[in-house]
C-alpha positions in Angstrom: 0.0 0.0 0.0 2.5 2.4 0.8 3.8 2.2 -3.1 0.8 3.0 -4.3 0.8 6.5 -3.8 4.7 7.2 -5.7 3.5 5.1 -8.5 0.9 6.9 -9.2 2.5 10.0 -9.1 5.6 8.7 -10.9 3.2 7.5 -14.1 1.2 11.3 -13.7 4.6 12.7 -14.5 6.3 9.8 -16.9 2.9 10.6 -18.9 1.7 14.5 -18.9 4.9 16.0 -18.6 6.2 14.5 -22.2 3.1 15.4 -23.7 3.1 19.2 -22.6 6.8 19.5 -23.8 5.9 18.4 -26.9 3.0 20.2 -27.5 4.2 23.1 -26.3 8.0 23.0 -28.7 5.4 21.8 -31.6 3.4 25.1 -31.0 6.3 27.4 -31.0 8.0 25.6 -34.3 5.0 26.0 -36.2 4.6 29.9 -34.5 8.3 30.8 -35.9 8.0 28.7 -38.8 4.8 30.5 -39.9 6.5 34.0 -38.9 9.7 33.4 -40.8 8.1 32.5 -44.0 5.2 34.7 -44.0 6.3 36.8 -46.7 7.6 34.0 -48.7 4.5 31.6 -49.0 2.6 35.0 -49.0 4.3 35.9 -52.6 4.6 32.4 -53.6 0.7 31.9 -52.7 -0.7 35.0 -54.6 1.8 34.5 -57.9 0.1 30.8 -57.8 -3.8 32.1 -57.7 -3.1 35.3 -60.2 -1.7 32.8 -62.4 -4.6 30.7 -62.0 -6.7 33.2 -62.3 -5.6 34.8 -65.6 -5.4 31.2 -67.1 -8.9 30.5 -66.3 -9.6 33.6 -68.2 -8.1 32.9 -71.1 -9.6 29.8 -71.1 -12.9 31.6 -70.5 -12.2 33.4 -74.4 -10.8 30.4 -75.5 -14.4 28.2 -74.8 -15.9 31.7 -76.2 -13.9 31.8 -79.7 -13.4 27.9 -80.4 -16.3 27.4 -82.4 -16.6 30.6 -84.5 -14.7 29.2 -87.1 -16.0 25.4 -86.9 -19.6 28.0 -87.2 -18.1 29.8 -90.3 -17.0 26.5 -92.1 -20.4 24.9 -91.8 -22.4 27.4 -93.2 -19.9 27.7 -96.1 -17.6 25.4 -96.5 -13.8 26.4 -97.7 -13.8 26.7 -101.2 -17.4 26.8 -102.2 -18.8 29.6 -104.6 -22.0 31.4 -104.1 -24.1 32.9 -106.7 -24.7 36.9 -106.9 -28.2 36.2 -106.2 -28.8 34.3 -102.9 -32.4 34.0 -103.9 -31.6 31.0 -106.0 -30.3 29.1 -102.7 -32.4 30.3 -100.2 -33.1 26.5 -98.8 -29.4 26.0 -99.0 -28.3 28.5 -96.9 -31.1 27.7 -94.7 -30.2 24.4 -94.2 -26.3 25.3 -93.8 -27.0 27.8 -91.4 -28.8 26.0 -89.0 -26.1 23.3 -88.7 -23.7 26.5 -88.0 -26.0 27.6 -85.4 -26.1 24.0 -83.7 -22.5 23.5 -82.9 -21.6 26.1 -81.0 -24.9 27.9 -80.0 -23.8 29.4 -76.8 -22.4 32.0 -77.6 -22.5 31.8 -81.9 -26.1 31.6 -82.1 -26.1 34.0 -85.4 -24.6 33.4 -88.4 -25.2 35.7 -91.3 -24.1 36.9 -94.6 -24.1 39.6 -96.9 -22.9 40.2 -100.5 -21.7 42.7 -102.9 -25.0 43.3 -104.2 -26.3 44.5 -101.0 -28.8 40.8 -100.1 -28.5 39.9 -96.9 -29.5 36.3 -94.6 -29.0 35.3 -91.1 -30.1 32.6 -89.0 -30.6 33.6 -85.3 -31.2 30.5 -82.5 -33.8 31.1 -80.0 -33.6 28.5 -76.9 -34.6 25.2 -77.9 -35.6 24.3 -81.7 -36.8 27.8 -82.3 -34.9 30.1 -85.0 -35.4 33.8 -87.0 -34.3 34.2 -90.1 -33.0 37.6 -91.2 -33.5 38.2 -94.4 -33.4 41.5 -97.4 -33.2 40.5 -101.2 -33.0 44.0 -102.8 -30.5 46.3 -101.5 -33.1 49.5 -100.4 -35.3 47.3 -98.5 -35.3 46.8 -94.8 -34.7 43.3 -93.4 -37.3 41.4 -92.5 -38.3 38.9 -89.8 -39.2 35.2 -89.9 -39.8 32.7 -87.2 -39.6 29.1 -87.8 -39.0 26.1 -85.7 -36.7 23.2 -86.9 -34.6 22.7 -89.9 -37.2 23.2 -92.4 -40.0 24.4 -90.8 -42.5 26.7 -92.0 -41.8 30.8 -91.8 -43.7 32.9 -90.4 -43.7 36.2 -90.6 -42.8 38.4 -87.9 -41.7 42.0 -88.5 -39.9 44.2 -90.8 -37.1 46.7 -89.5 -37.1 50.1 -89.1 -33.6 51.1 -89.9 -32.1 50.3 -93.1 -29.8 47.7 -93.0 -26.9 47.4 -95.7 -24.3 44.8 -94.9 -21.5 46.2 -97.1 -21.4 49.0 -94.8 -21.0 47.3 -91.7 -17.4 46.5 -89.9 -17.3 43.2 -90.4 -18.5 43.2 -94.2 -15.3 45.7 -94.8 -12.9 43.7 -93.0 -14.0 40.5 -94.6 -14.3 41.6 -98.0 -10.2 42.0 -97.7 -8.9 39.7 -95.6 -7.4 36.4 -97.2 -8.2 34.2 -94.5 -10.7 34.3 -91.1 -10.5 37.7 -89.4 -11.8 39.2 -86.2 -13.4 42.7 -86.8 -12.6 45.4 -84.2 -14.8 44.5 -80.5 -17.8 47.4 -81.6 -21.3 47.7 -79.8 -24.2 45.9 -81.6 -26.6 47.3 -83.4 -29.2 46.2 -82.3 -28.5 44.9 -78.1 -25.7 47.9 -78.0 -23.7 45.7 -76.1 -19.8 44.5 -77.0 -19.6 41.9 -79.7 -16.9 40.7 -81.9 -17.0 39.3 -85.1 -15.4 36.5 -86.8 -15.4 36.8 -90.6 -14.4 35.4 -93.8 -15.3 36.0 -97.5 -17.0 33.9 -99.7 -15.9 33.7 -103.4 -18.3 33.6 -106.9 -18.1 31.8 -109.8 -16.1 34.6 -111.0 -13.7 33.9 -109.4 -14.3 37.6 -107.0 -15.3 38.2 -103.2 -19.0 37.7 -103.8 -19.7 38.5 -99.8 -18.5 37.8 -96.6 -20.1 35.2 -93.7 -20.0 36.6 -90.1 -21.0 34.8 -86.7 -21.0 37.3 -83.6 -19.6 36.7 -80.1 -21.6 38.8 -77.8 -19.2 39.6 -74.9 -21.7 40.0 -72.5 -21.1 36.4 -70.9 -17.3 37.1 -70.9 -17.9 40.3 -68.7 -20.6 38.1 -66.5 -18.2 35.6 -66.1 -15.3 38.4 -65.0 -17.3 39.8 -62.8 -17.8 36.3 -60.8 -14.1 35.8 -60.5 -13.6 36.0 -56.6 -9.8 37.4 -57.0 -9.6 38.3 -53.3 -11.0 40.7 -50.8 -10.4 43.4 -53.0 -8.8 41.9 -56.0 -9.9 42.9 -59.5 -9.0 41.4 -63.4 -10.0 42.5 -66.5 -9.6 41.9 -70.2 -8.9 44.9 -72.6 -7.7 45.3 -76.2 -4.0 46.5 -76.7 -4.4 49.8 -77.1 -6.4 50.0 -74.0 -10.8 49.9 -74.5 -11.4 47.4 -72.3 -13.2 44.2 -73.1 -14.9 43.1 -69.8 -13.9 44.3 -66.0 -14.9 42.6 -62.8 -15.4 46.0 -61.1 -17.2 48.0 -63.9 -18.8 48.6 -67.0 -16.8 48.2 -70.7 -19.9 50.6 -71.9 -21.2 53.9 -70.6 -24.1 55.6 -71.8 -24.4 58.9 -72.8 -26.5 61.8 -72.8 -27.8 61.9 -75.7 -28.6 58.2 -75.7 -25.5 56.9 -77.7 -23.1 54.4 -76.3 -19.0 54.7 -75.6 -16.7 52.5 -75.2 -14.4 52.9 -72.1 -11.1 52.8 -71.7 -9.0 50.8 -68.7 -7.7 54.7 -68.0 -11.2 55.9 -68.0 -12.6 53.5 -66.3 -13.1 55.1 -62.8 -11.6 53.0 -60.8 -8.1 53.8 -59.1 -7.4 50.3 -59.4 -7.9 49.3 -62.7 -6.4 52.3 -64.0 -3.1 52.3 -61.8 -2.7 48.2 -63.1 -3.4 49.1 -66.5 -1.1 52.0 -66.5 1.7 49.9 -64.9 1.3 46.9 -67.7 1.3 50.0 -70.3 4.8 50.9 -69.1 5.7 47.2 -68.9 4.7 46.1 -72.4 6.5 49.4 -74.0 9.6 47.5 -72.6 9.5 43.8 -72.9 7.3 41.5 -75.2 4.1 40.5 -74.2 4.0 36.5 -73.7 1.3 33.9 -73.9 2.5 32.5 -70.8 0.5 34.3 -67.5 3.2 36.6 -66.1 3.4 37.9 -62.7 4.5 41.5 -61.9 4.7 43.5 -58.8 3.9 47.6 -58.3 3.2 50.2 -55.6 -0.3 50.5 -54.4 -1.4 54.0 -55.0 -3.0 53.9 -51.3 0.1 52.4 -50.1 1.4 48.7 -49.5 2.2 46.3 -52.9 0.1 45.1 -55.8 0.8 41.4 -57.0 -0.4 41.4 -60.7 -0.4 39.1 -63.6 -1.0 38.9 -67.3 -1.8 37.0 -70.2 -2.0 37.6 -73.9 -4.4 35.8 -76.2 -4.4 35.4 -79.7 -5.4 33.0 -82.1 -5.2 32.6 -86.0 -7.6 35.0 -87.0 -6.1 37.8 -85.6 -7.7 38.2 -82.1 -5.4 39.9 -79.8 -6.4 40.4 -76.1 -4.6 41.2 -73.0 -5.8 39.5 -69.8 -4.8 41.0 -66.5 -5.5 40.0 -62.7 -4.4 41.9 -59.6 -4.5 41.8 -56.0 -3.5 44.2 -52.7 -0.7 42.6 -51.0 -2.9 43.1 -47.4 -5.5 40.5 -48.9 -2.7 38.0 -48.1 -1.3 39.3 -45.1 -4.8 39.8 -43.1 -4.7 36.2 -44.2 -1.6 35.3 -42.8 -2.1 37.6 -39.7 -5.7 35.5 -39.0 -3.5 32.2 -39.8 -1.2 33.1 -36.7 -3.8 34.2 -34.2 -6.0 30.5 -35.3 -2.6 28.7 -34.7 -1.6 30.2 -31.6 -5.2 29.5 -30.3 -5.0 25.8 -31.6 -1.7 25.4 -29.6 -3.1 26.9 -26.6 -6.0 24.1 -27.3 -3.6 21.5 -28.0 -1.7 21.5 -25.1 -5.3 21.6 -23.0 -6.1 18.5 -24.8 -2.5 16.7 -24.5 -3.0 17.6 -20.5 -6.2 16.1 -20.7 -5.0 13.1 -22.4 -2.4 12.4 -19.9 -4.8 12.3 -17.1 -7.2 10.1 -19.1 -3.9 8.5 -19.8 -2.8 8.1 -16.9 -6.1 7.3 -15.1 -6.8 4.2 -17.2 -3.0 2.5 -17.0 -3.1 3.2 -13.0 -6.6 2.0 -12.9 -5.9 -1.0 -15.0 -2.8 -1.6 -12.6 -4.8 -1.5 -9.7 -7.8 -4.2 -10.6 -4.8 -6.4 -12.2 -3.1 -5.9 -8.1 -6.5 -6.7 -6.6 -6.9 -9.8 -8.7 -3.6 -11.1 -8.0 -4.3 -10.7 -4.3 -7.4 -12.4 -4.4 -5.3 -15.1 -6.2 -3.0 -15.4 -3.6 -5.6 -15.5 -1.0 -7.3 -19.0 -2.9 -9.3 -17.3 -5.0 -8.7 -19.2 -7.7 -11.9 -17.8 -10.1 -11.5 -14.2 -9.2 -12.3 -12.3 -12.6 -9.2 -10.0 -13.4 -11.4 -8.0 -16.0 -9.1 -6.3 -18.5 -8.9 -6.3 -22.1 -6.1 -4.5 -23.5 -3.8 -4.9 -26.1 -0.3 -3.4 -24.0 1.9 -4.8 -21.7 -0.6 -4.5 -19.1 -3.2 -6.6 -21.2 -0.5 -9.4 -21.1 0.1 -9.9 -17.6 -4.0 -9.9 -17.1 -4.0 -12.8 -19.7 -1.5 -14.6 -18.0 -2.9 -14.3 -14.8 -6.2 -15.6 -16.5 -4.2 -18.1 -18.2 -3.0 -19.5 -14.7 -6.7 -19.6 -13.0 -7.9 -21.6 -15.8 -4.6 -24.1 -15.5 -5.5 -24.0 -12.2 -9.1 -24.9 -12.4 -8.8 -26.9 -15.0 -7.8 -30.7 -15.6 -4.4 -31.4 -17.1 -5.5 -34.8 -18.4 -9.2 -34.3 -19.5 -9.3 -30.4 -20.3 -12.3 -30.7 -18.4 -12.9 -28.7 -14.9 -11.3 -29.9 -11.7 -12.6 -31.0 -8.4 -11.2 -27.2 -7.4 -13.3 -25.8 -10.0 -16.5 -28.1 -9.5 -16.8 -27.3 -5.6 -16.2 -23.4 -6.3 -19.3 -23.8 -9.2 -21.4 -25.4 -6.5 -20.9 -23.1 -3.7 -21.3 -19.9 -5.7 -25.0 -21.6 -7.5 -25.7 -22.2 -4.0 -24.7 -18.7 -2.9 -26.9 -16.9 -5.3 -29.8 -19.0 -5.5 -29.8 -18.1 -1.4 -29.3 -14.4 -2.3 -32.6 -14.2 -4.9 -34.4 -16.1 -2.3 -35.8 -18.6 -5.3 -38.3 -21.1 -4.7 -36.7 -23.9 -3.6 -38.3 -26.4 -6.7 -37.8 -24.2 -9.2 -34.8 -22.9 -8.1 -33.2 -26.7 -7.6 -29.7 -28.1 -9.7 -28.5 -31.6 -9.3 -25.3 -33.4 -9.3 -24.5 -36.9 -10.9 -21.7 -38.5 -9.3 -20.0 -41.2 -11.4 -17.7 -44.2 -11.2 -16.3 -45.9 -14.0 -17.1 -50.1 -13.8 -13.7 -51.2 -14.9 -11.2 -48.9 -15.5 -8.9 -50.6 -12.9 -8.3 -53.7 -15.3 -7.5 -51.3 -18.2 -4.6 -50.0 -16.0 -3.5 -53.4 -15.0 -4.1 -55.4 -18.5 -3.5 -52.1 -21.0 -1.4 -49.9 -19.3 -1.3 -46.2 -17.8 -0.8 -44.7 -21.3 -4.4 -46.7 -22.4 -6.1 -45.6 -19.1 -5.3 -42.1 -19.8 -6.9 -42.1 -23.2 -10.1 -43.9 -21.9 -10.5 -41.3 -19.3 -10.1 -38.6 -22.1 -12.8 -40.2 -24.5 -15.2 -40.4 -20.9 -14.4 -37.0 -20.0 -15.8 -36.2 -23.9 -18.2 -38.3 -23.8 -19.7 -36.8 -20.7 -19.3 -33.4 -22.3 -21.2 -33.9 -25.4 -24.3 -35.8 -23.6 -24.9 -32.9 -20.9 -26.7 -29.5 -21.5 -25.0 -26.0 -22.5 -25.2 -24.9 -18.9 -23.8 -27.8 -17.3 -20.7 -28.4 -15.7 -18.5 -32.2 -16.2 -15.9 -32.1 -14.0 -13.3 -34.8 -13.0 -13.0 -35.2 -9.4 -10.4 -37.7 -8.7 -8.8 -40.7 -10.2 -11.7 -42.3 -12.1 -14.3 -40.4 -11.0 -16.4 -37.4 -12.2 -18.9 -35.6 -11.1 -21.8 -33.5 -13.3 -23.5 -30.0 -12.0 -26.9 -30.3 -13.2 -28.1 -26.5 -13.8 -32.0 -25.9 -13.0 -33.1 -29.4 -12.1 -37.0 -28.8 -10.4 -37.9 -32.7 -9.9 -36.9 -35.5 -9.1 -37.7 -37.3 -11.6 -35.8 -34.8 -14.6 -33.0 -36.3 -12.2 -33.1 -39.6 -12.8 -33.7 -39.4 -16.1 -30.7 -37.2 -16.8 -29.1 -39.3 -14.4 -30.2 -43.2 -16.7 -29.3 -41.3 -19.8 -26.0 -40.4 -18.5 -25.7 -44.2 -17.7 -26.8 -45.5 -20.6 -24.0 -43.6 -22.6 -20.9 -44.9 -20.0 -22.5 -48.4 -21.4 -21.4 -48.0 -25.1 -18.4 -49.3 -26.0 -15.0 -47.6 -25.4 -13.4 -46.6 -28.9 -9.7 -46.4 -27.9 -9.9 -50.0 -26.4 -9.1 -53.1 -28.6 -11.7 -55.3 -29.5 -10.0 -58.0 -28.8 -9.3 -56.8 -24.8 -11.4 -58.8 -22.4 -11.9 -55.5 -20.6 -15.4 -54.7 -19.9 -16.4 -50.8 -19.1 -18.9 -49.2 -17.8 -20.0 -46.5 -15.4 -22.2 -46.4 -12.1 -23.9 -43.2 -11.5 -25.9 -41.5 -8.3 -27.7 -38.0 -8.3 -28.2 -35.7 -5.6 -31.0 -33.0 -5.5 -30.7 -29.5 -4.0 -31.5 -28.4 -1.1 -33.4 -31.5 -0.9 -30.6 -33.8 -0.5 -28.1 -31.3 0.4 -27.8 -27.9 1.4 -23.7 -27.3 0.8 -21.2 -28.6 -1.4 -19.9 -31.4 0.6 -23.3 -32.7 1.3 -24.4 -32.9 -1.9 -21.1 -34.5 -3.1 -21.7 -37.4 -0.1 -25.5 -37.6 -0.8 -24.6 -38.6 -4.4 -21.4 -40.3 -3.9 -23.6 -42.5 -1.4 -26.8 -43.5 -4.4 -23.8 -44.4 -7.0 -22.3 -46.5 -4.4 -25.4 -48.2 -3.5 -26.1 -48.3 -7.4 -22.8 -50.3 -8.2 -23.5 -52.7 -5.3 -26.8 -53.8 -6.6 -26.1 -54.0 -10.1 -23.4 -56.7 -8.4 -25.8 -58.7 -6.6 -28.1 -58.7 -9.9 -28.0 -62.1 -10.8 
């Protein structure tokens, strides 16, 4: 007893105090380590996402321009000449200009043409299977309307414009008519939505041999600025596309179009666009790109904020074969990443703080199950000492610890058990008596219903086995008995080998008499059947004499019982003997 209280404190300390150190040197380390390289993962960090960032935007213009020209090549094929007069092919072009709309339909939906004779026809997709086809056949004639749905499905008419509409006058006519291969017109606001679109365009030759027109699909830019303005840069990040000499294209933090006063539309430019911002990045890439070549890889760049602190930027160039040329730029405040960082060192300091709560925690609860442990496996090793040979130890770990309390549990059942049989021993059988006893006195159960038997049996015999067979073939018989026994009693009972040739059964919840003597003749009956590890041929003769005892009736203890039924198989054996 007097150990008990430095062990205790011994494991307290051999368990908390490693626990706290460590926490507490992990917690600092990861303190300094964050401090020291603050800056660097905060550069690192921001180059990563602006590159990402402007990537995903040129992507964005990518998915936007890739199927202009697959748009442009299905509604006339490269190579194919078109007569002057489109009125001799108006179900041709319909047809082709459909399948143009299809591919791509989000965003070119509108395919259209126009020749030198001043005939114009477009096909417009509506949502769904729903189209308008645009449509003038004499050059002084405003276009008219005509809905249809499907391929070939009947027109109906829907409205004629107001404005005159002559296609050889338009921006992408002109840049069409003179270009050798496709060619992006200048971004210009649409005629009729007056918002940004750009057109892809490419001319279509005659019979002669001449530019007989030019096919156009738009690309309304309207879903490129909606898609800008969802880009979450940072807290007060921005990014915006613009065209190389500046009008800008699509902004996350503003308009590419103001209206003015007397109704028209402008075009803005980055430097006009209001915000300090935009107009600080965009004069900073100006100055960069008059000294070094723009690349198509995202590049990062780094400038003074004009309301103090750093500016991490990046930019990206896109291009393509038809002569699109776009500048993509992203840009961020330095203090976005450092009220990051600053939040990120006040969450870990608090974590350590709650880490090394937990770690002291854990060493108690530690602590408190490996002493506690310690102390049942103590207490069931005294009982052990004391003869307590079935006193439960009741741990089930998988340490050190866990090992001792299975040998100790190991040991009671060597104890308790017979070395020979593997059945229980007469230590074993008198305990299982006394503690049925015990608690059936405890419940205070009627004494009928609450009643358990014992059979007490002799084996007819077995000394001539020793004599004629030998000790080695007595052993074995007393084995196949011993299973024998086992296999013909109930789950709940109890075969036990009390000494030398003799075993004894517990008989759990026996209420009559008479379920005792017929448990008792059956158990009889199978000691008569012939032994199987005997030679046929031995003159030995086996069998097996067996009494029963009933509680409390004939007994109210162990050792009463165990004479009551030792006494009826005795005085069994006897009379079987004087049977003639």
């Amino acid at each position: 007893m007097k150990t008990k209280g430095p062990l205790r404190g011994s494991l307290r300390l051999i368990l908390i105090c490693p626990f706290v150190v460590l926490v507490l040197m992990l917690t600092t380390t990861i303190i300094l380590l964050s401090y020291y390289t603050a800056r660097k993962a905060t550069t690192e960090l921001s180059d990563s996402l602006l590159r990402e960032t402007a990537e995903r935007i040129v992507q964005a213009v990518d998915r936007h321009i890739v199927g202009s020209g697959a748009a442009l090549e299905a509604a006339f094929p490269n190579g194919m000449r078109v007569n002057s007069d489109i009125s001799t092919e108006l179900d041709s072009l319909r047809s082709r200009f459909w399948i143009a709309t299809s591919l791509h339909t989000n965003p070119n939906n509108y395919v259209y043409y126009g020749n030198r004779a001043g005939q114009a026809f477009g096909v417009f997709r509506h949502p769904g299977n729903e189209g308008e086809l645009r449509i003038k056949l004499k050059p002084g004639e405003n276009r008219a309307r005509y809905k249809f749905t499907g391929i070939d499905g009947a027109l109906r008419f829907d409205s004629r414009e107001d404005k005159l509409f002559d296609p050889r006058q338009r921006p992408w006519y002109i840049a069409g008519q003179t270009a050798t291969t496709d060619t992006w017109t200048s971004v210009y606001i649409d005629f009729g939505t007056r918002e940004l679109v750009a057109t892809r365009a490419r001319r279509v030759m005659g019979a002669d041999g001449k530019v007989e027109g030019v096919v156009a699909t738009d690309m309304s830019l309207k879903r490129l600025n909606d898609f800008v303005k969802s880009l979450k840069v940072s807290a007060n990040g921005i990014a915006f596309i613009i065209e190389p000499n500046g009008d800008l294209i699509a902004s996350s933090v503003g308009e590419n179009v103001r209206s003015l006063d007397d109704g028209t539309n402008l075009r803005l430019t980055a430097a006009q666009s209001g915000n300090p911002f935009v107009e600080a990045a965009y004069a900073e890439l100006r100055d960069r790109l008059s000294r070094e070549a723009s690349s198509a890889e995202a590049t990062v760049f780094t400038f003074p904020n004009p309301k103090g602190g750093t500016i991490h930027a990046s930019y990206a160039t896109i291009k393509d074969q038809a002569g699109l040329d776009w500048i993509t730029v992203v840009a961020m405040p330095s203090s976005d990443f450092l009220g990051s960082l600053t939040e990120s060192l006040t969450r870990n300091i608090v974590i350590g703080i709650v880490a090394t709560l937990l770690a002291i925690g854990m060493g108690l609860a530690i602590l408190n199950w490996v002493a506690g442990d310690l102390h049942r496996l103590s207490l069931a090793a005294r009982r052990f000492g004391d003869g307590e040979l079935d006193a439960s130890v009741g741990i089930n770990r998988v340490d050190e610890i866990g090992s001792l309390a299975r040998s100790l549990e190991t040991m009671q059942t060597r104890l308790l058990t017979d070395r020979l049989t593997g059945i229980a021993n007469r230590e074993k059988l008198i305990r299982a008596i006394s503690q049925k006893i015990r608690v059936l006195s405890v419940r205070g159960i009627d004494k009928v219903s609450g009643s358990f038997g014992i059979l007490f049996i002799d084996l007819d015999g077995f000394k001539l086995v020793n004599d004629q067979l030998g000790h080695d073939m007595g052993d074995r018989v007393l084995v196949e008995i011993a299973g024998r026994l086992t296999a013909s009693v109930r789950e709940n009972d109890l075969v036990a080998r009390y000494a030398g040739d003799e075993f004894v059964i517990l008989l759990d919840a026996i209420a009559t008499p008479e379920t005792l003597e017929s448990l008792r003749a059956h158990v009889e009956a199978v000691l008569q059947s012939p032994s199987s590890v005997v030679p046929r041929d031995a003159t030995v003769k086996m069998g097996g004499s067996v009494g029963g005892a009933l509680f409390p009736k004939d007994g109210t203890d162990a050792e009463s019982l165990l004479k009551a039924a030792d006494r009826h198989m005795y005085s069994r054996k006897f009379s079987r003997r004087k049977l003639p």
